[in-house]
Rosetta silent file (secondary structure, phi, psi, omega in degrees, C-alpha in Angstrom):
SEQUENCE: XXXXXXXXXXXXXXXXXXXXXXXXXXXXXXXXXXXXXXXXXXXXXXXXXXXXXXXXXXXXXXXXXXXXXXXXXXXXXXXXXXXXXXXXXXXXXXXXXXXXXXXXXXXXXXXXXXXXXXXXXXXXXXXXXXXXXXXXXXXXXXXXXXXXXXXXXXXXXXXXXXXXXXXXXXXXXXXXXXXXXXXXXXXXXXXXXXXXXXXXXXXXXXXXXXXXXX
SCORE:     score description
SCORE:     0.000 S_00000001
   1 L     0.000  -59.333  167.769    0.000    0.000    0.000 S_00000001
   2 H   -48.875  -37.987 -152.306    2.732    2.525    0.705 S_00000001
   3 H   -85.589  -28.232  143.971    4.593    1.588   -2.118 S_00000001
   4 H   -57.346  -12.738 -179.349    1.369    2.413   -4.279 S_00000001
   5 H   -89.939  -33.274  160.749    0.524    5.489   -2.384 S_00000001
   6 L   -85.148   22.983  160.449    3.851    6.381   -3.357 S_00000001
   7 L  -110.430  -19.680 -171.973    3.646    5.922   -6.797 S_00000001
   8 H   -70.886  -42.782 -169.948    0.379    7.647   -7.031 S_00000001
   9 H   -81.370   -8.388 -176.782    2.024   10.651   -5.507 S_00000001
  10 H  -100.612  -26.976  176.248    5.128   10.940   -7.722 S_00000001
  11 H   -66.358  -61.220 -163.503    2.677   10.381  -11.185 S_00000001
  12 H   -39.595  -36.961  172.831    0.589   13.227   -9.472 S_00000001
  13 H   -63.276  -24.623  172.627    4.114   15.073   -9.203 S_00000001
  14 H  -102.029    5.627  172.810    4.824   14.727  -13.022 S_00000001
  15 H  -105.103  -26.414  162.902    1.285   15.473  -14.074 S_00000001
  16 H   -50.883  -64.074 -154.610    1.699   18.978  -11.973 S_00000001
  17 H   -67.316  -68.675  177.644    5.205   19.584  -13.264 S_00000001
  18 H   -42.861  -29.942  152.400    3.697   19.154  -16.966 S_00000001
  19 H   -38.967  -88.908 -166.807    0.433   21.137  -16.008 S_00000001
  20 H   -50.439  -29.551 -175.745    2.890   23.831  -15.033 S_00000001
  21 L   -89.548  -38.646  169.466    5.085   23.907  -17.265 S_00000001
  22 H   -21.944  -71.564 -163.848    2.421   23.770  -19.948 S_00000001
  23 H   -67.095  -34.574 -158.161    0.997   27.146  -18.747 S_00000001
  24 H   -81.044  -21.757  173.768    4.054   29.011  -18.109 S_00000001
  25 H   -67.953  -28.224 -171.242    5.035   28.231  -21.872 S_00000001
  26 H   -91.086  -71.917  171.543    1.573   29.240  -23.382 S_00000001
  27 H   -32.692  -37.828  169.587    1.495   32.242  -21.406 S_00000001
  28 H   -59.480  -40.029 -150.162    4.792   33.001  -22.486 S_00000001
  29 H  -145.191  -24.180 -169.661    4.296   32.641  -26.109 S_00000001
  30 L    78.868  128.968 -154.067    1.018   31.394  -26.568 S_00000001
  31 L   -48.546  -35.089  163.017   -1.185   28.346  -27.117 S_00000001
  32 L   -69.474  -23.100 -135.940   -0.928   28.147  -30.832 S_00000001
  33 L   -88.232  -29.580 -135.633    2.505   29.165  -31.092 S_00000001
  34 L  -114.046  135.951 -172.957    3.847   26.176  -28.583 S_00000001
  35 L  -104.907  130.222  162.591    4.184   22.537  -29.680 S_00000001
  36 H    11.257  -59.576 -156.569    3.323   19.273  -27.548 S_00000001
  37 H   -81.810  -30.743  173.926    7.106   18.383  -27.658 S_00000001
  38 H   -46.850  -43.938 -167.639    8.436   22.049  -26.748 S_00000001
  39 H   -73.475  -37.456 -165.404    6.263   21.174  -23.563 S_00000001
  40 H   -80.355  -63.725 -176.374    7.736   17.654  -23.120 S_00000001
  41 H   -50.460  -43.031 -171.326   11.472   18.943  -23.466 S_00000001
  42 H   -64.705  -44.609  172.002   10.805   21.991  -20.902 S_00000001
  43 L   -85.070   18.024 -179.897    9.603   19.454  -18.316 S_00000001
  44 L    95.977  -35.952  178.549   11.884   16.919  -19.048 S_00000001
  45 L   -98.015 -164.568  163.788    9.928   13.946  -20.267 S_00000001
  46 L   -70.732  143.423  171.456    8.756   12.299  -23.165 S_00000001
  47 H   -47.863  -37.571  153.896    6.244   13.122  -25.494 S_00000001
  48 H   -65.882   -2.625  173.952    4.367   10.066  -24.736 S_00000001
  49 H   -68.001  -59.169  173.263    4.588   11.232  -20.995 S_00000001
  50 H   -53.556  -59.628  165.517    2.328   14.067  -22.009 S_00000001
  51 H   -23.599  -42.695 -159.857    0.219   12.381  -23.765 S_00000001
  52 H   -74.444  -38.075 -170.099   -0.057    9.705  -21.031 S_00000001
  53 H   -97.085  -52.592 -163.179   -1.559   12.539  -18.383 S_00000001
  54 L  -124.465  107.272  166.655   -3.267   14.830  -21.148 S_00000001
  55 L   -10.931  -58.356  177.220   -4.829   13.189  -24.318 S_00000001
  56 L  -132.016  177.071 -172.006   -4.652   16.577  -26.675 S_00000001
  57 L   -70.901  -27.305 -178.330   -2.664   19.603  -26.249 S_00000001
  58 L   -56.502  -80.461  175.916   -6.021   21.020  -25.274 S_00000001
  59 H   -51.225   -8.945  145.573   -6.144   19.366  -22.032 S_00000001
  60 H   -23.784  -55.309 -179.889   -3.067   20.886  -20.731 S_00000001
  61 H  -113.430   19.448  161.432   -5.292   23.842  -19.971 S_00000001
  62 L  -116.382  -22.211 -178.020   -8.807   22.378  -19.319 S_00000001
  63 H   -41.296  -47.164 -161.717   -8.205   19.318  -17.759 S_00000001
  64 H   -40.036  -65.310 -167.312   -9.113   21.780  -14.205 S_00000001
  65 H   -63.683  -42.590 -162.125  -12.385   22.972  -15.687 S_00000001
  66 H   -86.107  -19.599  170.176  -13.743   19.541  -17.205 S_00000001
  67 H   -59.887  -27.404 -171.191  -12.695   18.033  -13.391 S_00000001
  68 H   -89.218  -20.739  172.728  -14.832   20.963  -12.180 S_00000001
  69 H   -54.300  -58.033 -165.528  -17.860   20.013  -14.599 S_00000001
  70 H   -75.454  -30.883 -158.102  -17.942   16.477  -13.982 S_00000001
  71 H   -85.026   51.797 -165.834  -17.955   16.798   -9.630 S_00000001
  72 H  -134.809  -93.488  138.520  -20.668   19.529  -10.942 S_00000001
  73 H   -12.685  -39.436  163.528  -22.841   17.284  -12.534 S_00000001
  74 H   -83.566  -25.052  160.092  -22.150   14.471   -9.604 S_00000001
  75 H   -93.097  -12.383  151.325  -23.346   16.941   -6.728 S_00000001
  76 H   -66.305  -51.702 -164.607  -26.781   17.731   -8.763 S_00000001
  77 H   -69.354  -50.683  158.365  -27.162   14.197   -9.125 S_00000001
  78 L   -69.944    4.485 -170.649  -26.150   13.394   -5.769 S_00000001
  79 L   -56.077  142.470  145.349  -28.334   16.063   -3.755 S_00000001
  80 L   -11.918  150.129 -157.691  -30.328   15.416   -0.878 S_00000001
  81 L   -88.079  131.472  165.641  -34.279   14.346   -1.226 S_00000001
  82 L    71.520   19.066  161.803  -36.132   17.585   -2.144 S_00000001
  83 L   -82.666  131.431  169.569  -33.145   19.724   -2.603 S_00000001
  84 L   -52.802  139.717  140.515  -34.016   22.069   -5.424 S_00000001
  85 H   -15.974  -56.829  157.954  -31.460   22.090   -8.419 S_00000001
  86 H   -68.003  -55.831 -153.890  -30.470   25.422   -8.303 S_00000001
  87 H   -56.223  -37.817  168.134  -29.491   25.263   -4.354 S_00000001
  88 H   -18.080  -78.296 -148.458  -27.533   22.311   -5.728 S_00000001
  89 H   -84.663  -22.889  155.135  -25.544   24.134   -8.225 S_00000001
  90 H   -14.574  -92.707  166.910  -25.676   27.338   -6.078 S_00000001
  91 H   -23.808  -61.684  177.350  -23.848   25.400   -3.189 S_00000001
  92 H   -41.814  -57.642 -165.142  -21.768   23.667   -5.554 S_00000001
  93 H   -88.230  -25.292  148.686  -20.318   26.457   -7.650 S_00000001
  94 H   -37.936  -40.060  175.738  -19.701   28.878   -4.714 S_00000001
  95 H   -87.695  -41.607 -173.486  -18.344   26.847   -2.456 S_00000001
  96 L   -39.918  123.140 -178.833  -15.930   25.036   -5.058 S_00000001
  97 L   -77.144  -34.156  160.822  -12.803   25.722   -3.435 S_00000001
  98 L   -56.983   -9.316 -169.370  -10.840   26.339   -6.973 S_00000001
  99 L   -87.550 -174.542 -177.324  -13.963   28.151   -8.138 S_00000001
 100 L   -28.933  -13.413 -166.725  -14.874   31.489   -8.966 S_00000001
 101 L  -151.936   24.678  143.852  -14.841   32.900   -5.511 S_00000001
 102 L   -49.690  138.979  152.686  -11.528   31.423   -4.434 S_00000001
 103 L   -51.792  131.011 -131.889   -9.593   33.407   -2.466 S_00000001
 104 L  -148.282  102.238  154.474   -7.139   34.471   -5.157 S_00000001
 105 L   -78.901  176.822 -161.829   -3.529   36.483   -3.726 S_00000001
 106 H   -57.893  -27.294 -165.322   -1.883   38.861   -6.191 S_00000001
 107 H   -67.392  -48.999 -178.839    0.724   35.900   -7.686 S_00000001
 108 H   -52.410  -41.283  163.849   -2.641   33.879   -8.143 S_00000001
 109 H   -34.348  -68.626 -147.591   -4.710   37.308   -9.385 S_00000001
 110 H   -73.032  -37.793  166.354   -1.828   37.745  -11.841 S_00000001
 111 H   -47.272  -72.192  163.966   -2.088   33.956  -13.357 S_00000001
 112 H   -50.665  -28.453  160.693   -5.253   33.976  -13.927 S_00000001
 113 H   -68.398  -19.188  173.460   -5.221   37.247  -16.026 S_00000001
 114 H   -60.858  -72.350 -171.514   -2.095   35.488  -18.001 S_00000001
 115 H   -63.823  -14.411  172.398   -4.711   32.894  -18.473 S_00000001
 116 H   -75.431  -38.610 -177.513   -7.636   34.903  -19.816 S_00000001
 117 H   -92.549    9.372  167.107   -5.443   36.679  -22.205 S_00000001
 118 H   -75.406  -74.532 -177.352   -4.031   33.104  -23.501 S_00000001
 119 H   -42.147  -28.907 -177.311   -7.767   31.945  -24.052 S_00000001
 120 L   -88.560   -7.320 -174.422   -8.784   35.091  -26.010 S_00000001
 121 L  -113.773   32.884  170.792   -5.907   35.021  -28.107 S_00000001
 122 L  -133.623  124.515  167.886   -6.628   31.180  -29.168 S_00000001
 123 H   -68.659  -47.872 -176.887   -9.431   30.254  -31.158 S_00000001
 124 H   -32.540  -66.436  150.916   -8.372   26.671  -30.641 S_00000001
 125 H   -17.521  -61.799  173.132   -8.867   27.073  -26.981 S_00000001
 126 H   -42.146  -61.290 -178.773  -11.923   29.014  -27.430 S_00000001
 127 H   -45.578  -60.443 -163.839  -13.523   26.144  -29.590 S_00000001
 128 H   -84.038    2.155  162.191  -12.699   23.261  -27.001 S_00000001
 129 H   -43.358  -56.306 -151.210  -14.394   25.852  -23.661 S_00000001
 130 H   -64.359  -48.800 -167.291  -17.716   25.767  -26.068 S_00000001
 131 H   -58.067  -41.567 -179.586  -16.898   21.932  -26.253 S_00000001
 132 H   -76.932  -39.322  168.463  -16.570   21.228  -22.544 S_00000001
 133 H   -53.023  -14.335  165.631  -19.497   23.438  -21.733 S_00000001
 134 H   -91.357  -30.933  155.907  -21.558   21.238  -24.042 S_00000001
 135 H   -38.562  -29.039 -158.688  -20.476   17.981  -22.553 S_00000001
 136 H   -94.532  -29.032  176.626  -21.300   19.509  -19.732 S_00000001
 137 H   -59.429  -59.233 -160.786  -25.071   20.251  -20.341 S_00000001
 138 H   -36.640  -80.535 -172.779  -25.422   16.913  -22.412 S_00000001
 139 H   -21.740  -65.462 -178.093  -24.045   15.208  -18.835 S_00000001
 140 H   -59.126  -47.410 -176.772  -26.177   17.121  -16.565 S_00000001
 141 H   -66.494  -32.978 -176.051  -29.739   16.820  -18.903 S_00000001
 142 H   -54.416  -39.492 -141.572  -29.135   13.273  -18.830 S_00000001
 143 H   -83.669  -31.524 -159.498  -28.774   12.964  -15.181 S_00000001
 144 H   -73.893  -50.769  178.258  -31.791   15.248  -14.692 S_00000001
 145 H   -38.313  -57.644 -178.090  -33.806   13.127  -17.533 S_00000001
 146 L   -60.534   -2.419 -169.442  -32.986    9.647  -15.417 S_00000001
 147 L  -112.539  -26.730  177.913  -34.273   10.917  -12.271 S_00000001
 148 L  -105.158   29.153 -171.547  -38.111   11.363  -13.606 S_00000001
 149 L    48.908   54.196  165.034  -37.347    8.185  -15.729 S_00000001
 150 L  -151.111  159.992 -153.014  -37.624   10.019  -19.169 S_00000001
 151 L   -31.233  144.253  153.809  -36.036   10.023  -22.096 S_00000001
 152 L    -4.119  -62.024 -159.429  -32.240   11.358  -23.427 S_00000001
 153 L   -98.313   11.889 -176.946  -33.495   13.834  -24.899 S_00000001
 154 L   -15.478  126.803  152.084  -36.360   15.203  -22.050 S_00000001
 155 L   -66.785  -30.746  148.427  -36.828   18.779  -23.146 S_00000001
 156 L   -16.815  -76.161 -167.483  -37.429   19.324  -19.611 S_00000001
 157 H   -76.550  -46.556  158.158  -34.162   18.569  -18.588 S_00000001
 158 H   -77.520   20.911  158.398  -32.175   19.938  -21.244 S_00000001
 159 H   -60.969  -75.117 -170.331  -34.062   23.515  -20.501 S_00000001
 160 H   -39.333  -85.381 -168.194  -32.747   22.945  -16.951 S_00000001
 161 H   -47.878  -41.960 -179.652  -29.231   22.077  -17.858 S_00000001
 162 H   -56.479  -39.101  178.133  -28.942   24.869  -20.545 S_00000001
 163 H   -74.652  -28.692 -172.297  -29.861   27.417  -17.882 S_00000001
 164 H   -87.528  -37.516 -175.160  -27.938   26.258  -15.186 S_00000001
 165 H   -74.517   -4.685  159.347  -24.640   25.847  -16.997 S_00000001
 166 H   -66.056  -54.670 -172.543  -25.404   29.203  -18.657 S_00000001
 167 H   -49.642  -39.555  164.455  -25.150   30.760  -15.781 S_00000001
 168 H   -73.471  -12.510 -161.910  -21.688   29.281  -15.171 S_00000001
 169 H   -87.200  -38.072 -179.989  -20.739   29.842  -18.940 S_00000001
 170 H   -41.757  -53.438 -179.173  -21.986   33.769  -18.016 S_00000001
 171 H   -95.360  -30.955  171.207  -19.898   34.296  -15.061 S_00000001
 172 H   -74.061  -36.522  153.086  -16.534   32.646  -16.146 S_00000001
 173 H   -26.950  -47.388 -173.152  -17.075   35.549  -19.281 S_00000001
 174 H   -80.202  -42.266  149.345  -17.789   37.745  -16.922 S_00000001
 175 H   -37.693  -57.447 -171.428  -14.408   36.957  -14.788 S_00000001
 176 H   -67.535  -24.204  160.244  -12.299   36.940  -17.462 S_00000001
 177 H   -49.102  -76.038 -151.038  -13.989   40.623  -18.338 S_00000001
 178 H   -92.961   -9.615  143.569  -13.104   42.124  -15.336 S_00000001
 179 L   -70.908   -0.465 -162.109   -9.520   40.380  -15.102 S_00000001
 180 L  -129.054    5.104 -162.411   -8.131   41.891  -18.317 S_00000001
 181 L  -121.633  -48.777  165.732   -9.934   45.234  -17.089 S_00000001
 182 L   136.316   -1.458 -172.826   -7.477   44.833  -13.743 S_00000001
 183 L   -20.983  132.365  153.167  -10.797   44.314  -11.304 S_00000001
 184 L   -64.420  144.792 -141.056   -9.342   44.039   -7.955 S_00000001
 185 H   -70.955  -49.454  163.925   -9.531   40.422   -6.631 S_00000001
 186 H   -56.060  -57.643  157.217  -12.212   40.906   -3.852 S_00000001
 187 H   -25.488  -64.129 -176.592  -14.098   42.964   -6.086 S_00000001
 188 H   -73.139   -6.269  137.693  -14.526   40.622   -8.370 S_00000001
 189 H   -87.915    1.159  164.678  -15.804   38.072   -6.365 S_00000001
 190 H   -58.431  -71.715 -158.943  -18.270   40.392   -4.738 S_00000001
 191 H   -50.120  -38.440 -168.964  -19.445   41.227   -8.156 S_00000001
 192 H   -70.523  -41.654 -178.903  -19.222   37.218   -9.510 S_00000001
 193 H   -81.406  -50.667 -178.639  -21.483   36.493   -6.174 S_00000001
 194 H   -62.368  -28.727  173.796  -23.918   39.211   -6.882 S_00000001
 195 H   -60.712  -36.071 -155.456  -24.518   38.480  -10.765 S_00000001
 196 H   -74.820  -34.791  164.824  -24.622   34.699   -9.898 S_00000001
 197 H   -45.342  -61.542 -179.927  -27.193   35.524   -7.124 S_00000001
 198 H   -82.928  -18.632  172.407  -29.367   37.361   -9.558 S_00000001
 199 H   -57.550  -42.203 -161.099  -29.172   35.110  -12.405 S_00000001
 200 H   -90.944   -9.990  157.662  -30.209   31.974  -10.536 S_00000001
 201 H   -49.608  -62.203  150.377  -33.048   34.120   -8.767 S_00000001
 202 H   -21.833  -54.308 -175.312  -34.208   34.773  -12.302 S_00000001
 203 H   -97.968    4.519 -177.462  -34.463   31.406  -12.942 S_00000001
 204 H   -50.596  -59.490 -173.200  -36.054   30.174   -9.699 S_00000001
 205 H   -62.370  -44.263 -166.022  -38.281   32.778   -9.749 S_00000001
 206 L    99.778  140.763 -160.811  -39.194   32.343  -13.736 S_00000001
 207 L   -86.674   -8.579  160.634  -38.327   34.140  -16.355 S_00000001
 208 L   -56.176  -25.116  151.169  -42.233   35.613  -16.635 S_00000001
 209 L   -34.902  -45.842 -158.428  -41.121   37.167  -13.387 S_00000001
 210 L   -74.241  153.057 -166.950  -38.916   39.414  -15.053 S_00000001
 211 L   -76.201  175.040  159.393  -40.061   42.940  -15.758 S_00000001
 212 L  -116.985  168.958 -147.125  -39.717   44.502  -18.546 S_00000001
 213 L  -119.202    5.410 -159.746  -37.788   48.037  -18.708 S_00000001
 214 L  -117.921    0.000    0.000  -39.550   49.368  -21.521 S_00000001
């Protein structure tokens, strides 16, 4: 058992160091410009090393995000009898200690704005966010479909799932706005808790609730 706990922990050490190395190269230079193997030499290993921890070149910088989707999707599914949906994903995406409304210091502040101005200046990137956010609905209507027994494609449930992971697709836009704009870090999680607050009020509430301003 140790000698497996300590194998677990040195692949976890070379899937970090490749993680890491990833980013500081893309940031540097940028996600199209930088090749698989450029990544593999700067950390040392093999190409098939990369490869081994992250599938495409893609997951290098999403692997985080599609880890935060699927326990996303697994704490809706798992909720308590008669928990609403939203309080679900409320709890869930608030609380997530990597999520939007980590405490963030400046070296952390300053990463994450590196990374927002890597994603806008890759479509390729851009392309697979859209992709994991649709995985992530598909995942989520299903689980919502299976719980009233009905079908894949329940229109019900993929309502639900478009709206809740809109909300999330809304506010990581809306971060990444107000990082390249220089938001200070508590700001910006005020503001990311007050939008998120009124969106999912909106949909609690219904969107026939909402006035119109006109």
């Amino acid at each position: 058992m140790a000698e497996q706990g300590l194998r677990e922990r040195k692949k976890q050490r070379t899937r970090q160091l490749i993680a890491t190395t990833a980013h500081a190269l893309f940031v540097e230079r940028g996600f199209d410009a930088v090749t698989v193997a450029e990544v593999a030499r700067r950390a040392d290993v093999s190409v098939a090393t990369v490869f081994n921890y992250f599938p495409t070149k893609e997951d290098l910088v999403y692997s985080q995000m599609e880890a935060f989707q699927t326990a996303l999707v697994e704490a809706i599914g798992n909720r308590g009898p008669g928990v609403p949906v939203s309080a679900a994903f409320r709890g869930f995406v608030f609380e997530y200690p990597q999520g939007l409304l980590a405490d963030h210091d400046p070296d952390a502040l300053e990463d994450l704005v590196a990374g927002a101005r890597m994603i806008a200046g890759s479509p390729a990137l851009r392309a697979r966010e859209r992709q994991t956010f649709d995985e992530c609905i598909a995942s989520l209507a299903e689980v919502l479909a299976a719980e009233v027994d009905g079908p894949d494609d329940d229109v019900e449930a993929w309502v639900v799932a478009n709206a809740l992971v809109g909300v999330q697709r809304a506010l990581v836009t809306s971060v990444r706005r107000m990082l390249l704009a220089g938001t200070p870090g508590p700001e910006l999680a005020r503001a990311v808790r007050t939008q998120g607050e009124r969106a999912l009020a909106t949909l609690e509430s219904g969107l026939g609730t909402r006035p119109s301003t006109t």
